[in-house]
C-alpha positions as CSV (number, residue, x, y, z in Angstrom):
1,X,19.4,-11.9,22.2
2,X,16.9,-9.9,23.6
3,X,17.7,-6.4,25.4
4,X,15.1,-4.3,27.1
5,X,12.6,-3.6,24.1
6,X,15.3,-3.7,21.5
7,X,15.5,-7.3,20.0
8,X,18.7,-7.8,18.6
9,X,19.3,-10.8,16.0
10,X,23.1,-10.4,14.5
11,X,23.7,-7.2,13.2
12,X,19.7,-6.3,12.6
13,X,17.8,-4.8,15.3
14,X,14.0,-3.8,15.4
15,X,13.5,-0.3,17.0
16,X,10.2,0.0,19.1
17,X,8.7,3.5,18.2
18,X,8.0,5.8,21.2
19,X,4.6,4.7,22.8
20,X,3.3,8.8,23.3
21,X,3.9,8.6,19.3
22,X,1.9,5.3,18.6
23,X,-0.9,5.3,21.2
24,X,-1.6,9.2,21.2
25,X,-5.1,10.6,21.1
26,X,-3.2,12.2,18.0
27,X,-2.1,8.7,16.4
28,X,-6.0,7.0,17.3
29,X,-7.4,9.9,15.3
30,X,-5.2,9.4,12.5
31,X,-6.1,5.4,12.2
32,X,-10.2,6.9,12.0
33,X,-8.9,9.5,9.5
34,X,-7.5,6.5,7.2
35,X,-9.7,4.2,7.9
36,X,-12.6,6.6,6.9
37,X,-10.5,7.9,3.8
38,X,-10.1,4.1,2.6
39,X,-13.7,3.5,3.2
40,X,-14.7,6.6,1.3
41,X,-13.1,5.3,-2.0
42,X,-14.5,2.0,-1.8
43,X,-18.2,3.4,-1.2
44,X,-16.8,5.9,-4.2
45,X,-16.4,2.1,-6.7
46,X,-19.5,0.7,-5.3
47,X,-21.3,3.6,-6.3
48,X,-20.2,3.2,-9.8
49,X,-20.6,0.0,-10.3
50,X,-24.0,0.3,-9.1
51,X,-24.8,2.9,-11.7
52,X,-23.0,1.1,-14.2
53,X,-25.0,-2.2,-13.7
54,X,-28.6,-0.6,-12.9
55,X,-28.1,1.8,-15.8
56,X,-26.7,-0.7,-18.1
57,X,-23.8,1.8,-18.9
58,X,-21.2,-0.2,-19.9
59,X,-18.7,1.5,-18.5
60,X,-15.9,-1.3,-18.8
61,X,-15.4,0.0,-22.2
62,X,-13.5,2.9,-20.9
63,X,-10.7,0.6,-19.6
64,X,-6.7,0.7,-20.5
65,X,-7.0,-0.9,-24.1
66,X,-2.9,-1.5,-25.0
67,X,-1.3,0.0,-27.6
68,X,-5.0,2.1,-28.8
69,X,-5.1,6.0,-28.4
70,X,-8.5,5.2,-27.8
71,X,-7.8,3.5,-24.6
72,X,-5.5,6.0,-23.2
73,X,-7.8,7.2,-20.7
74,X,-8.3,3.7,-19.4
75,X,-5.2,4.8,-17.4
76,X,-7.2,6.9,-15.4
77,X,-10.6,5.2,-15.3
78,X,-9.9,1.8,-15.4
79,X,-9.1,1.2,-11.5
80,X,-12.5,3.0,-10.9
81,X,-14.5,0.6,-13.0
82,X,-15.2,-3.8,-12.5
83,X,-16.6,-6.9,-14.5
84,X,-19.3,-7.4,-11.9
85,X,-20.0,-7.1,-8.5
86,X,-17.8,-10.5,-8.1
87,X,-14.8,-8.6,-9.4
88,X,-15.6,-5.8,-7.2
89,X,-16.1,-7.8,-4.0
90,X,-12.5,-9.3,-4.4
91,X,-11.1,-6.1,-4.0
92,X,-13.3,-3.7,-1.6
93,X,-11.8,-5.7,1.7
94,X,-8.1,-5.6,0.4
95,X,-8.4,-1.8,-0.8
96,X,-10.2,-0.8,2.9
97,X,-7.6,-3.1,4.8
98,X,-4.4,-2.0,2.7
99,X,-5.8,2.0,2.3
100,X,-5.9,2.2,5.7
101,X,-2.5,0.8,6.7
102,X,-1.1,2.6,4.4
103,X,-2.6,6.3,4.9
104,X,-1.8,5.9,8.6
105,X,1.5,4.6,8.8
106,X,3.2,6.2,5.7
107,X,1.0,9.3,5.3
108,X,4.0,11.4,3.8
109,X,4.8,8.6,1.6
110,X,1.4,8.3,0.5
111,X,1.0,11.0,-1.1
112,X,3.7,10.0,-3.9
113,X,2.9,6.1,-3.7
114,X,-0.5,5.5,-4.5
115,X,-1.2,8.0,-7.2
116,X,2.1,6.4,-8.8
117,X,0.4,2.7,-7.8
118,X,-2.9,4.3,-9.3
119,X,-1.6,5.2,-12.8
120,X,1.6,3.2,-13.2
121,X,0.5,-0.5,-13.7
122,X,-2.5,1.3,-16.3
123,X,0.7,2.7,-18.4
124,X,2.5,-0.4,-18.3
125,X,-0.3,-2.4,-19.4
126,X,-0.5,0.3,-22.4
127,X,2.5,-0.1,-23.2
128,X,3.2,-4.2,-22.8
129,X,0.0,-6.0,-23.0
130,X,-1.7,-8.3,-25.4
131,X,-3.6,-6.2,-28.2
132,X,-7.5,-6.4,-28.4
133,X,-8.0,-7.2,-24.6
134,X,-9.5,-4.7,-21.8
135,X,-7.8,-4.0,-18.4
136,X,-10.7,-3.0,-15.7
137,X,-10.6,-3.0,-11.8
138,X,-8.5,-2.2,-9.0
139,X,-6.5,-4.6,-8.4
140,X,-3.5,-2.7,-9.6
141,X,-4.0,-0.6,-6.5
142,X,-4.3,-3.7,-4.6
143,X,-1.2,-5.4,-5.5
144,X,0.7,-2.1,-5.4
145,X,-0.3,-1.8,-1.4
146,X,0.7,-5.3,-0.6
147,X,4.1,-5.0,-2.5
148,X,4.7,-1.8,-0.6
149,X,3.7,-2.6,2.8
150,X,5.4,-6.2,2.9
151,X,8.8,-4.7,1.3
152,X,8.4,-1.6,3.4
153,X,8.3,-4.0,6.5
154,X,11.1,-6.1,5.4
155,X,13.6,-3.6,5.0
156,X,12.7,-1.4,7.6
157,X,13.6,-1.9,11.3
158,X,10.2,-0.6,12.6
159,X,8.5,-3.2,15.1
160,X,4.8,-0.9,13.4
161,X,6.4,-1.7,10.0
162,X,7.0,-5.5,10.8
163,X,4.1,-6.3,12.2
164,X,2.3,-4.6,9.0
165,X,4.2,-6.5,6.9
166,X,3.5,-10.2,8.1
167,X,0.1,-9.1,8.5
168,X,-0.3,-8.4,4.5
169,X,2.0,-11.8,4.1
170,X,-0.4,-13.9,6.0
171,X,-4.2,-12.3,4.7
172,X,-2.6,-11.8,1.2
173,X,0.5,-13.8,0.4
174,X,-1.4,-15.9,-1.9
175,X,-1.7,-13.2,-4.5
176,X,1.3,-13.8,-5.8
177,X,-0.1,-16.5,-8.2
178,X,-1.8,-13.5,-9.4
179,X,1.4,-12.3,-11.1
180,X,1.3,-15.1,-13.7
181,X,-0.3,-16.0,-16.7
182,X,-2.2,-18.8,-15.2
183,X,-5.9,-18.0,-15.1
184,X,-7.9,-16.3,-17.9
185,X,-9.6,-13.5,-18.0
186,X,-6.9,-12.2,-15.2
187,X,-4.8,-9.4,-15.7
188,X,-1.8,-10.5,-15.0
189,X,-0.2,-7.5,-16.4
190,X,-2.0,-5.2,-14.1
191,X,-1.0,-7.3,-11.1
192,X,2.8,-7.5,-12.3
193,X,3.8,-4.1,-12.8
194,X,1.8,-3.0,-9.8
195,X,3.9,-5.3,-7.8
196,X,7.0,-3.9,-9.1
197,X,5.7,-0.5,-8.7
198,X,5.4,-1.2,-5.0
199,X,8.5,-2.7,-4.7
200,X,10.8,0.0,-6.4
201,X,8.9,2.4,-4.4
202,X,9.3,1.1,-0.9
203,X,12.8,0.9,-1.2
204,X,12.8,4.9,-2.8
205,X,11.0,5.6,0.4
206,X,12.2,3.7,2.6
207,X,13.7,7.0,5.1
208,X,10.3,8.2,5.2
209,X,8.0,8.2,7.9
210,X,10.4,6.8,10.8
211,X,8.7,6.8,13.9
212,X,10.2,8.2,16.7
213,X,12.1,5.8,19.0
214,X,11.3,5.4,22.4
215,X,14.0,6.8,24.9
216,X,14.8,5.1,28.4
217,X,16.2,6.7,31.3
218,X,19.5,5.6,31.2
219,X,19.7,7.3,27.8
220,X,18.4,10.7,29.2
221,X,21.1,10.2,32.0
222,X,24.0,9.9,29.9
223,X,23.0,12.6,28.0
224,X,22.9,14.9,30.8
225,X,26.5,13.1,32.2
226,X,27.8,14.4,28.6
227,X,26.5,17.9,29.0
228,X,28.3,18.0,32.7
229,X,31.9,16.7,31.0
230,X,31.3,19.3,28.7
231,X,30.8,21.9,30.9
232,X,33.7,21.3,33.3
């Protein structure tokens, strides 16, 4: 059944946020804001990765190395550092596409999630994965986004939220294969707790950054009817 904006389907019903919140000059200038923020740290890898390969650095040696005191501050440095500029290229679209989302419609939740999505899957895999092996690349932060913003969307009732949500579904559903020990030389590890990460996280935040709803007429006037009962 559909009422006004409010679609109602049993006992769930999808809120549509107030349009002065979601089309301000206010809102448009925080999608730039995100957008260039998202942007900045993917200029920020490809800037590595071009010193690392035209120096001949080596800097994958500074990834997450499980279980080696050695490799502790892989936790750190790993998402900042790639096999190649195939490697890389997988992940600069996703990080820009999912940064952005993310900084602009949970901005408050942000700031908890992805430094949690940046360091978490790096201590799992330090804790958990096979011995002798190196864990480089970003795609921890990449798999942590898309767990967020698809479980953010699922259990939220926020049309912004929803449409977020199928978005990530349909551009990056098939990464869940990406969870499983299926391909080598893949860090399944990585992918796996960052998924979880996400997951546990969206639903610890999930009363954060509500949009305002949009208010009809009809709900101003029985407001005011209320007031007048109240005053006689």
């Amino acid at each position: 059944m559909r009422t006004g904006d409010e679609v109602s389907c049993s006992s769930m019903q999808v809120h549509i946020p107030d349009p002065d919140y979601t089309t301000s000059e206010r809102a448009r200038a925080n999608v730039r804001l995100a957008a260039k923020i998202a942007l900045g740290f993917v200029v920020l890898l490809w800037l590595i990765q071009l010193l690392n390969g035209g120096l001949d650095l080596g800097l994958q040696r500074f990834g997450v190395h499980p279980r080696e005191f050695a490799g502790l501050p892989g936790i750190l440095l790993a998402p900042l550092l790639h096999d190649g500029f195939p490697h890389l290229v997988t992940n600069s679209l996703p990080l820009l596409v999912l940064g952005t989302v993310m900084l602009h419609l949970y901005p408050n939740s942000a700031i908890k999630v992805i430094p949690v999505v940046y360091l978490g899957p790096g201590i799992a895999v330090w804790l958990f994965a096979k011995e002798s092996t190196i864990h480089v690349g970003a795609s921890g932060l990449v798999y942590g986004l898309v767990s967020y913003i698809f479980v953010a969307g699922v259990i939220r009732r926020d049309r912004r939220a929803i449409a977020a949500s199928l978005l990530v579904f349909f551009l990056y559903g098939s990464m869940v294969w990406g969870v499983f020990p299926i391909q080598p030389g893949v860090s399944w590890e990585t992918h796996l707790a960052a998924a979880l990460i996400g997951l546990a996280l969206a639903i610890a935040a999930r009363r954060l950054d509500l949009p305002p709803l949009k208010r009809y007429a009809w709900e101003d006037e029985k407001d005011e009817d209320e007031d007048q009962d109240i005053e006689q």
